[in-house]
N, C-alpha and C positions, 0 to 999 in steps of 0.2 A: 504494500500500500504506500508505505513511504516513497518507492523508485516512483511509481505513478502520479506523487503528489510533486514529487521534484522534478519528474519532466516534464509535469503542467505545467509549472511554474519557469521552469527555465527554458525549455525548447522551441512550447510556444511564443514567447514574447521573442526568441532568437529569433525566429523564421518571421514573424512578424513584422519586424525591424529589417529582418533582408528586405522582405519582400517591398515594403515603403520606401527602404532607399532608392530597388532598383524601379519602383514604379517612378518615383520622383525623378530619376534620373531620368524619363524615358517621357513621364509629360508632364514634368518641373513640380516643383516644391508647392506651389500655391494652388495646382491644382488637384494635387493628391491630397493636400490638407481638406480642400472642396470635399474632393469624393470620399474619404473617409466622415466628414462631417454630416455630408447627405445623406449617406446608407445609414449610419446611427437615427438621427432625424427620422429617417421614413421605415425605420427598423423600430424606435420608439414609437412612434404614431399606429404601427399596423401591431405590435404588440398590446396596445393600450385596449386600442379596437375591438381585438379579439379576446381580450382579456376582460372589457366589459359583456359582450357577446355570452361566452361562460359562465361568468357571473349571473345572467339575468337567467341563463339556461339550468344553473344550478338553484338558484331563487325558486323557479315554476319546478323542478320537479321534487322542491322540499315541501312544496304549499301540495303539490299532488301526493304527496306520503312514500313519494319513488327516495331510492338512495341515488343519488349523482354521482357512482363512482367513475364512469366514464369520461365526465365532464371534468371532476377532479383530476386525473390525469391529464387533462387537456389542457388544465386551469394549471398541476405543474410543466408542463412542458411548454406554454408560454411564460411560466414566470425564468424558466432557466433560460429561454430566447432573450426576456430582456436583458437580462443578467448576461449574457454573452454580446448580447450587443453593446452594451455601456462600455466594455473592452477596446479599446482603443485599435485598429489595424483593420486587413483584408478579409483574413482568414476569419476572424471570430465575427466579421458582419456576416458572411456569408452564412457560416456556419446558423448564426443568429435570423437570417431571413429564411433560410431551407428551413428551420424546424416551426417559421410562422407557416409556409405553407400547408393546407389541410394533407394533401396525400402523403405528403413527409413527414406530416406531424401524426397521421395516422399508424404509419410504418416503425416509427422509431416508440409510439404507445403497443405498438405489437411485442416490440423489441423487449419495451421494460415492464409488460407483463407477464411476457415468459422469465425475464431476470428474477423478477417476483417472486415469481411459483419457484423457479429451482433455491432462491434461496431461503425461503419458508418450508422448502422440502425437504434442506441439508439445513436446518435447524442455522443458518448465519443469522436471518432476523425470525423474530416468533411477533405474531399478531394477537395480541390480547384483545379480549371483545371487551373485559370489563377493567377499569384500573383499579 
């Protein structure tokens, strides 16, 4: 877990940093600071959006007596989108507007449902119903 935590931390923001130098170098400084500015911008706005969306979707099916575990998951994989977007660079917008996309955010909710079950299955997290 540690190597994982340190190559977040370090690799990423490496590659990062390449890649804004060599973008800068190729269509200048002022204009990369633009297009990393923009993508945030329209990566917060379309985060908020759908993050309200959720919300009012989780709201109607508490008032209908349904659980919203679906929505929940959708409610976290836009909060980790924004949270990646605030990230400074190329790669963490992108990364941050793929997972606002519905079929992508569909995909990767498949992904960490299956994560779910095999680790509630090997006892790594246990779900208590009652505290």
């Amino acid at each position: 877990m540690f190597l994982k935590l340190f190559l977040a931390f370090t690799l990423i923001p490496m590659i990062e940093l390449y890649l804004l130098i060599k973008l800068g170098a190729v269509i200048g400084a002022f204009n990369t600071l633009l297009l990393v500015i923009l993508t945030g911008a329209a990566g917060a706005y379309l985060a908020r959006l759908q993050g309200l969306q959720v919300m009012f979707r989780v709201r109607t099916r508490l008032q209908q007596g349904e659980m919203p575990a679906e929505d929940m998951l959708d409610a976290l994989i836009i909060l980790i989108a924004g949270i990646v977007l605030l990230t400074p660079g190329l790669l963490t917008d992108m990364a941050g507007l793929l997972l606002l996309l519905p079929s992508i955010r569909f995909r990767f909710k498949v992904w960490l449902r299956q994560k779910l079950d095999l680790w509630t299955q090997n006892r790594k997290i246990s779900i208590n119903r009652y505290p």
